[in-house]
C-alpha distance (Angstrom), angle and dihedral (degrees) to the residues before:
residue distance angle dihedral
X1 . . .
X2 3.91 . .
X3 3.51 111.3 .
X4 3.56 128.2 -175.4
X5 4.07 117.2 -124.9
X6 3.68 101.1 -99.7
X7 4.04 129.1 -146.5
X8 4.07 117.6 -96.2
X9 4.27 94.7 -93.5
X10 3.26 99.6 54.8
X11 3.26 110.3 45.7
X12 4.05 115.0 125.8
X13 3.96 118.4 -137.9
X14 3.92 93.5 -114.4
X15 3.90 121.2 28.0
X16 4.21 94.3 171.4
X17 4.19 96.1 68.9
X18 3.76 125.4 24.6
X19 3.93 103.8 -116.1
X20 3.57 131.6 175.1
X21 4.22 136.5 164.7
X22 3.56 93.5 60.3
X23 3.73 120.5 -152.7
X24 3.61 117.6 -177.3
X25 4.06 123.0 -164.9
X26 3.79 120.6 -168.5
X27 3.74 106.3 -153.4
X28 3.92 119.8 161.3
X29 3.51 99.8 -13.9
X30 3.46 90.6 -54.8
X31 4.04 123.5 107.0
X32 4.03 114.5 -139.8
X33 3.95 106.7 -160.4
X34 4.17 101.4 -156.3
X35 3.75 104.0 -166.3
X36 4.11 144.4 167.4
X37 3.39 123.4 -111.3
X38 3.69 124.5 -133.6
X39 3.74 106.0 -164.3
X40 3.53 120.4 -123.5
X41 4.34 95.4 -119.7
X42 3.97 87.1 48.4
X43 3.66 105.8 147.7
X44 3.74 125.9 -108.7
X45 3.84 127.5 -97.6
X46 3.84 126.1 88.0
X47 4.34 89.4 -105.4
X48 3.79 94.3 46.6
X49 3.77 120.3 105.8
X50 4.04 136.2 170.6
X51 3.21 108.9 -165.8
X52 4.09 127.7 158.3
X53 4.11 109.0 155.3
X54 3.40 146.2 21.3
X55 4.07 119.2 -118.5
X56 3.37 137.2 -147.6
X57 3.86 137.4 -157.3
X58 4.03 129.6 172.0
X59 3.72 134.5 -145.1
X60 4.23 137.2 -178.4
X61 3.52 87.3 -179.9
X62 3.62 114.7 30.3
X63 3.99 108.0 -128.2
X64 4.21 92.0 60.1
X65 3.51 108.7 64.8
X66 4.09 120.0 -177.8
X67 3.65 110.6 -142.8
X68 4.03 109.7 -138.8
X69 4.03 93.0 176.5
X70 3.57 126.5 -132.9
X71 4.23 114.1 -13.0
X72 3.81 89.9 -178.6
X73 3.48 144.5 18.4
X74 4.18 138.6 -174.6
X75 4.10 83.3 -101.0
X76 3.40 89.2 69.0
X77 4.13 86.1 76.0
X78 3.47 116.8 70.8
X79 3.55 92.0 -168.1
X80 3.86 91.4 54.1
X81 4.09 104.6 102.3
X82 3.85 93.0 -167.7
X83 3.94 101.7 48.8
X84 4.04 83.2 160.7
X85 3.70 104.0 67.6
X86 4.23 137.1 16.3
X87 3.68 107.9 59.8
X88 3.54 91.8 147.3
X89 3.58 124.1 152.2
X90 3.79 134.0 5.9
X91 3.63 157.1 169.4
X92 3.98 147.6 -170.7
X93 3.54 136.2 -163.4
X94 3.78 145.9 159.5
X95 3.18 130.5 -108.0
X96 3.39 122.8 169.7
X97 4.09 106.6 -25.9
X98 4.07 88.1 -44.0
X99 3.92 124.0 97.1
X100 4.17 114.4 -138.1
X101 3.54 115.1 -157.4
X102 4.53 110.5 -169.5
X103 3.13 109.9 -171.9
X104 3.90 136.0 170.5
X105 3.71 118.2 -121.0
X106 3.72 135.3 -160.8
X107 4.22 142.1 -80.3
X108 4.12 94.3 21.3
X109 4.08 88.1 -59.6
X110 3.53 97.9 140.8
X111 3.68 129.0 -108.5
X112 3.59 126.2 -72.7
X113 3.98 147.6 -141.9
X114 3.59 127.3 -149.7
X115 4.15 123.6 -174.1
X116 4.03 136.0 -150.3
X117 3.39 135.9 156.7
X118 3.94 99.8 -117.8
X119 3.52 132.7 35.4
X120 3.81 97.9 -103.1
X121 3.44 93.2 52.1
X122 3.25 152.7 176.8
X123 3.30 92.3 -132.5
X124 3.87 125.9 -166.0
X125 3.68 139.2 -158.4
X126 4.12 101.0 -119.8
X127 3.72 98.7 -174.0
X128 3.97 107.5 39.4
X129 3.87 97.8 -137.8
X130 3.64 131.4 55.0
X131 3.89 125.7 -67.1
X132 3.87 95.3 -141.0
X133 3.85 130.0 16.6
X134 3.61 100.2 156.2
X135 4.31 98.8 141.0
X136 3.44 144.3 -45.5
X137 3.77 95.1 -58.4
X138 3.88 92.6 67.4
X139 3.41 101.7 132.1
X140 4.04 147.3 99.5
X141 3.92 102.6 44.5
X142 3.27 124.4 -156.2
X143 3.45 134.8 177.5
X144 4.19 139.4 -155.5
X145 3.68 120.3 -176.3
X146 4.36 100.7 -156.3
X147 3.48 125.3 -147.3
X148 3.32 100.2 -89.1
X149 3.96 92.3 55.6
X150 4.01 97.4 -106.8
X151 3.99 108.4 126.1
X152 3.39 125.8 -144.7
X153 3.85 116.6 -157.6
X154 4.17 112.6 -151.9
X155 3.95 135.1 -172.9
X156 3.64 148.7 133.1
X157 3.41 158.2 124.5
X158 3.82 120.7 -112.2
X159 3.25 86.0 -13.1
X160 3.54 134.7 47.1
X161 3.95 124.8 -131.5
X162 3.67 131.0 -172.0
X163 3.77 134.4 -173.2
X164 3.92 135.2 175.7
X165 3.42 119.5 -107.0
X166 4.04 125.6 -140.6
X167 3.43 119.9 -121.2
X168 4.04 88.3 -103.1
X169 3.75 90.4 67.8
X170 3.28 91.7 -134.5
X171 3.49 110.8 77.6
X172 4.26 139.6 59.4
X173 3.84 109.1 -110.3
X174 4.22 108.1 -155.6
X175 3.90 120.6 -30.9
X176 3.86 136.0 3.1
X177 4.25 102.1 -131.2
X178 3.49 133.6 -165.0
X179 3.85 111.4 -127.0
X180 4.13 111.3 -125.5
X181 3.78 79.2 -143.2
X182 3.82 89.8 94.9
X183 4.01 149.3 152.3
X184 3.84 115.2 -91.5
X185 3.61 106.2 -93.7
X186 3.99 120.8 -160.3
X187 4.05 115.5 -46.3
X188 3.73 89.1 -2.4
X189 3.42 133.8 113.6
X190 3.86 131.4 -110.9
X191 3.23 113.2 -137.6
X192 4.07 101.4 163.9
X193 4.39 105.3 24.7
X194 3.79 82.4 -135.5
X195 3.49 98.7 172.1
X196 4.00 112.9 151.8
X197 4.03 141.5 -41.1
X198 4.33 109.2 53.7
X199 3.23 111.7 -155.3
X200 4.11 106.5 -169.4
X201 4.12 132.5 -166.6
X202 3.61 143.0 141.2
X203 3.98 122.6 -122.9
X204 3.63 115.3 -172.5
X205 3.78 109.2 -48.1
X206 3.73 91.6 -13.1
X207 4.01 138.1 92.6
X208 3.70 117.5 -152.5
X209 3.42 133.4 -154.2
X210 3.88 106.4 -167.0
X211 4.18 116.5 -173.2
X212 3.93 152.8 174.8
X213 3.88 93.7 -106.3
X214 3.81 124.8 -160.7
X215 3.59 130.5 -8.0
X216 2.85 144.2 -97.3
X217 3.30 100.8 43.9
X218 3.42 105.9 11.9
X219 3.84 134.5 -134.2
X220 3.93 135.2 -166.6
X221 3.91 105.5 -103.0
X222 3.79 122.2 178.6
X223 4.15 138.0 -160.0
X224 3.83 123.7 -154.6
X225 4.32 113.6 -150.9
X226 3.49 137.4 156.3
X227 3.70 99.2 -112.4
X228 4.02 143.2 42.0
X229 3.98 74.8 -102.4
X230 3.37 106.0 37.9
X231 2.93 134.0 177.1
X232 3.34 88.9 -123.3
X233 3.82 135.0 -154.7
X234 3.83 120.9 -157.6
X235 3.87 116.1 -117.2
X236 3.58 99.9 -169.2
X237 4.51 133.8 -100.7
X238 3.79 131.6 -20.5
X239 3.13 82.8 -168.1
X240 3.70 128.7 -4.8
X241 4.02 123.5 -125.7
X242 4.09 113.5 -84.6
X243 3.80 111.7 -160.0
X244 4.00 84.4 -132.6
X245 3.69 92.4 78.0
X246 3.59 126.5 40.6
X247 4.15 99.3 -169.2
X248 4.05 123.5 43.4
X249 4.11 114.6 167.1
X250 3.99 111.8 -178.1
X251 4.04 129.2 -139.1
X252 4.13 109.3 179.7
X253 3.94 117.6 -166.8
X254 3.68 127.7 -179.9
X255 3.97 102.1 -137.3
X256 4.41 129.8 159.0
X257 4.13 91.9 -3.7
X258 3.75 91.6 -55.9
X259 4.17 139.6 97.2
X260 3.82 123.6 -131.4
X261 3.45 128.7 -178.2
X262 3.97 119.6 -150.3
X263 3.67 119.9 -148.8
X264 3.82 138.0 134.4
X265 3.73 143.2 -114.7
X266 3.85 140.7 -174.7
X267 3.49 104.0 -114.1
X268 4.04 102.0 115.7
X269 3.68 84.9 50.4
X270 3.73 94.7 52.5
X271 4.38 84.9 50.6
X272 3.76 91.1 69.5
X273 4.05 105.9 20.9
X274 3.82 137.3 27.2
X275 3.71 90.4 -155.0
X276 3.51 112.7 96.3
X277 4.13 110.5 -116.6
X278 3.77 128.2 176.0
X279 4.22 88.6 -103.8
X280 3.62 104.4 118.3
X281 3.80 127.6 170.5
X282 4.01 127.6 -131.5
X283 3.71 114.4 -114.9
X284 3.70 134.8 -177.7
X285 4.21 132.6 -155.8
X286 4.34 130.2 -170.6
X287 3.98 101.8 -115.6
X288 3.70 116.3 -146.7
X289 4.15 113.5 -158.4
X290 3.77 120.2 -153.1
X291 3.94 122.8 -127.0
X292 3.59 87.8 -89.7
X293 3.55 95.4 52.1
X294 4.07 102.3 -108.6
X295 3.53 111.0 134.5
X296 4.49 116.9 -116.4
X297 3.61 108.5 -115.7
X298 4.06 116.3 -103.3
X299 3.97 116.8 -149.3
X300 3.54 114.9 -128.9
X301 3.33 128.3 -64.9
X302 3.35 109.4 -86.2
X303 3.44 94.9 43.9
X304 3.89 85.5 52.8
X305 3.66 130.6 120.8
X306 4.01 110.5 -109.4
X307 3.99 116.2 -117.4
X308 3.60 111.9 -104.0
X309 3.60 109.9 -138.5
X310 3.75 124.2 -97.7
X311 3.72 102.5 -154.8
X312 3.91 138.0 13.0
X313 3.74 134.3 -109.8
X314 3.60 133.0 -103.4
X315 3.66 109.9 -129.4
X316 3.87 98.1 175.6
X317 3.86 87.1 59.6
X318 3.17 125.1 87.7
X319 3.86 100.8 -101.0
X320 4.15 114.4 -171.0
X321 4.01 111.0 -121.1
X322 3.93 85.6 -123.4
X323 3.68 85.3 70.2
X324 4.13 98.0 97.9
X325 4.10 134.8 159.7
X326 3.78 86.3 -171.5
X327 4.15 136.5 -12.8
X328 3.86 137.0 -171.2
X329 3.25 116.7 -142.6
X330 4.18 109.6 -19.1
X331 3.98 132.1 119.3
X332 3.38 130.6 -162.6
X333 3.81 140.7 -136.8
X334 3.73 142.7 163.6
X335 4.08 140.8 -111.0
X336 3.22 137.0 -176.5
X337 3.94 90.2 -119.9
X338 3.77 95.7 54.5
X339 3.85 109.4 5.0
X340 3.51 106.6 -141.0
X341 3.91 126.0 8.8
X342 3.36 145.7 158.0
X343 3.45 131.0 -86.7
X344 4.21 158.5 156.5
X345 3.61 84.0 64.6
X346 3.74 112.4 171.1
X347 3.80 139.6 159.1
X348 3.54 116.7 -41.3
X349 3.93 96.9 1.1
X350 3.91 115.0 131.0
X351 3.61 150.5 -175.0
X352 4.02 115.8 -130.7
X353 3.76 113.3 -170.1
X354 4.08 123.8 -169.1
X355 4.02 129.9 -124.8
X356 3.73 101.9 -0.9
X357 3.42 108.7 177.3
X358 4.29 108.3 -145.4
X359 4.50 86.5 177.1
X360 4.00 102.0 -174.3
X361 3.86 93.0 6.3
X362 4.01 127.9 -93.8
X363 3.67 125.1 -103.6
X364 4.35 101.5 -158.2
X365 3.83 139.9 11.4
X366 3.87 127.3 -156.5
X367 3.53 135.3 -172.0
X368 3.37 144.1 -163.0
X369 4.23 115.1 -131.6
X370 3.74 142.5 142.6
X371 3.87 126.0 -145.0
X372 3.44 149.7 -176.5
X373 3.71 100.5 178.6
X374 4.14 101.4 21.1
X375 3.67 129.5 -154.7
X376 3.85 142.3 164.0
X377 4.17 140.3 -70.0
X378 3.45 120.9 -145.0
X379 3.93 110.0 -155.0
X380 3.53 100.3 -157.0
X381 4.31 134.0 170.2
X382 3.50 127.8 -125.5
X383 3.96 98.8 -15.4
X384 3.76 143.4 27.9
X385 3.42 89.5 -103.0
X386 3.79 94.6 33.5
X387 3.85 137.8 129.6
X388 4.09 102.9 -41.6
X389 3.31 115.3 -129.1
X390 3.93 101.5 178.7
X391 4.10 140.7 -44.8
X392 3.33 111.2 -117.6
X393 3.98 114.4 -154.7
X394 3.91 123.9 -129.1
X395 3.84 110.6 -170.3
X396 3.18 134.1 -168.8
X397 3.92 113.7 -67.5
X398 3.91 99.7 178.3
X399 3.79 95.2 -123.3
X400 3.98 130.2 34.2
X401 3.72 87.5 -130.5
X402 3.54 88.6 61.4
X403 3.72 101.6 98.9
X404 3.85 120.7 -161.2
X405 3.70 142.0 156.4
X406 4.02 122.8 -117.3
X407 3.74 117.2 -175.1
X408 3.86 124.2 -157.3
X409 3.95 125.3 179.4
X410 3.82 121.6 -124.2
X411 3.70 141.9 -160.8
X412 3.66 117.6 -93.0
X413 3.52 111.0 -104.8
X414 4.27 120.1 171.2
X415 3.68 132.3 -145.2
X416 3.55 148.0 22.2
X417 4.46 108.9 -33.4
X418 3.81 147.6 152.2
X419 3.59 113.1 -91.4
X420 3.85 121.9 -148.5
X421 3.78 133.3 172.0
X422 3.16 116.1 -154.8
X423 3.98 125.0 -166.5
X424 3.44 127.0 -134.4
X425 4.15 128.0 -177.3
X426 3.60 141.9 103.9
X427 4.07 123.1 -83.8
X428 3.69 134.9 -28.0
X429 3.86 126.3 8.6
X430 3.84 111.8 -11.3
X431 3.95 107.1 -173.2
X432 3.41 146.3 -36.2
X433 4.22 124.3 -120.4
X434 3.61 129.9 -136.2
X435 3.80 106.4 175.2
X436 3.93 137.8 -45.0
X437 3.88 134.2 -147.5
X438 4.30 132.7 176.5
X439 3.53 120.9 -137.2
């Protein structure tokens, strides 16, 4: 996929996978980001997705973000006829030492919930059928445990739905309601653009019902109410609609003191194509809430302030190569040897990683790859063509699942930096990259 290096507000959360739907999960100080996946050979036309899985990537500091591949996928539904395309929407939460993971699922089956007992999974299907199949608009789940530990499951397109939850998870507790909170229909008014993905929480005093608003394109809209039901009155954009996307779908987490909302764009698409394909891109904003608790309005993405990151990086740790802030031109996959790694790296790709705190200064670096062809790493500071710290040496390993570890020493160099790798070799596929760690 050869992307172009992109400016600083713009730049999506992953660049190796198209991902979209974003649903974030802050669980012991860590954020999970749950996403779809739009697959790269998706075919064209604004209404046409392939989708298969569901992703997931993890952060501590919000611009570094460790990709753990797919934790689900439609196959993990028997009852799913089309396990090949329609992993649309999702969510997982917590609730009490288990991991829930809604999800929709494809050709008007319903929408689904799978269960494990950690975040990464595996995560099973406990009940063998679908949780909801109420109508044709079953789809976007999300779900809000309240204070007093009832959950309410939510979803819907044009209108939104809402149902409680028993305390298993995985059951509907009384009726299945339509939400007055709904699209315009025809000669009426339309008073909150709800068009599709809720997105629900509670801030202080206040319940939020967060939304994909008008189409096409669509926008963030939000509603303020007194309850996890409302009623709810709208209070205006998140972010407004921007004809250069026609989707958006919210997921708003409190993490570190500060408010993000999670939502995609098109950009990476628009770097290799000017047709429009279903390939969209995660992206993430700081929110800012007024004294009365409505949210300021954020322009669109790429118009967007970047995240500043919350936390530093470990360098003398073993840190996985999947763990990115922003790449040029790499994929990644998974083995049973390794589990994930990095890969399609060719010459002058790199790896830039945010806030990585060196302290006193470190004296080597190693690295674990495997190569067929070989070629170099630049460790560089700050920039891709940056202050040079050493050039570490990948030879030829005869196979690029033969994994080994080549040290280089660098100069000392203090403090807190950007980090970039930058590849160097001659043509075609150079390595692939396990994990890295100074000493």
């Amino acid at each position: 996929m050869p992307f172009v290096q992109i400016h600083a507000q713009s730049r999506p959360v992953v660049q190796t996978s198209y991902t979209a739907d974003p649903a974030p999960l802050v669980h012991n100080g860590t954020v999970y980001l749950y996403t779809g996946h739009d697959e790269d050979e998706a075919p064209p036309g604004q209404s046409r997705f392939l989708m298969k899985e569901w992703l997931l990537y993890s952060s501590t500091d919000m611009v570094n973000w460790t990709d753990h591949g797919a934790v689900a996928s439609l196959k993990d539904f028997a009852w799913v006829k089309n396990p090949e395309n329609g992993a649309w929407a999702s969510q997982c939460i917590e609730h009490k030492g288990k991991f829930y993971f809604y999800c929709s699922t494809p050709g008007g089956t319903g929408m689904g919930v799978l269960v494990a007992d950690s975040p990464f999974g595996p995560f099973k299907d406990p009940i063998g059928k679908p949780l909801i199949k109420n109508s044709h608009e079953d789809i976007d789940p999300s779900v809000y445990v309240d204070d007093d530990g009832q959950a309410y499951i939510y979803w819907g397109n044009p209108n939104l739905w809402y149902a409680k939850l028993n305390d298993d998870m995985i059951s509907i507790s009384g009726d299945i309601i339509k939400d007055p909170l709904v699209r315009k229909t025809k000669g009426q008014p339309d008073p909150y653009h709800y068009q599709e993905g809720p997105w629900t929480y509670k801030r202080g005093d206040h319940y939020y019902m967060a939304y994909a608003s008008t189409c096409c394109p669509e926008g963030i809209g939000y509603a303020m109410g007194p309850t996890a039901i409302g009623p709810w009155e709208f209070k205006g954009y998140i972010m407004p609609p921007d004809r250069r996307a026609t989707g958006n779908h919210p997921g708003i987490i409190d993490y570190k003191g500060k408010s993000y909302v999670f939502g995609f764009n098109f950009w990476l698409n628009f770097q290799v194509t000017d047709k429009h394909h279903e390939r969209r891109s995660v992206c993430v904003s700081e929110i800012t809430y007024n004294p009365d608790g409505t949210i300021q309005e954020l322009p669109w993405w790429e118009e967007g302030k970047p995240v500043d990151p919350v936390g530093t990086l470990n360098p003398y740790k073993r840190t996985e190569a999947e763990t990115i802030s922003w790449s040029e031109g790499l994929k990644t996959k998974r083995n049973t040897q390794t589990g994930m790694y990095v890969t399609s790296v060719h010459n002058n790709d790199y790896i830039r990683l945010q806030a990585v705190d060196f302290k006193k200064g470190a004296k080597s670096f190693e690295v674990s790859a495997a190569a067929v062809r070989g070629g170099k790493i630049e460790i560089r500071l700050d920039a891709v063509d940056g202050t040079l710290l050493g050039v570490c040496d990948i030879t030829q390993s005869g196979s690029q699942d033969a994994w080994k570890t080549f040290t280089t020493k660098v100069k000392k160099e203090k403090g807190v930096h950007d980090l970039y790798f930058v590849f160097k070799g001659g043509e075609g596929e150079l390595f692939n990259l396990d994990y890295w760690k100074f000493k």
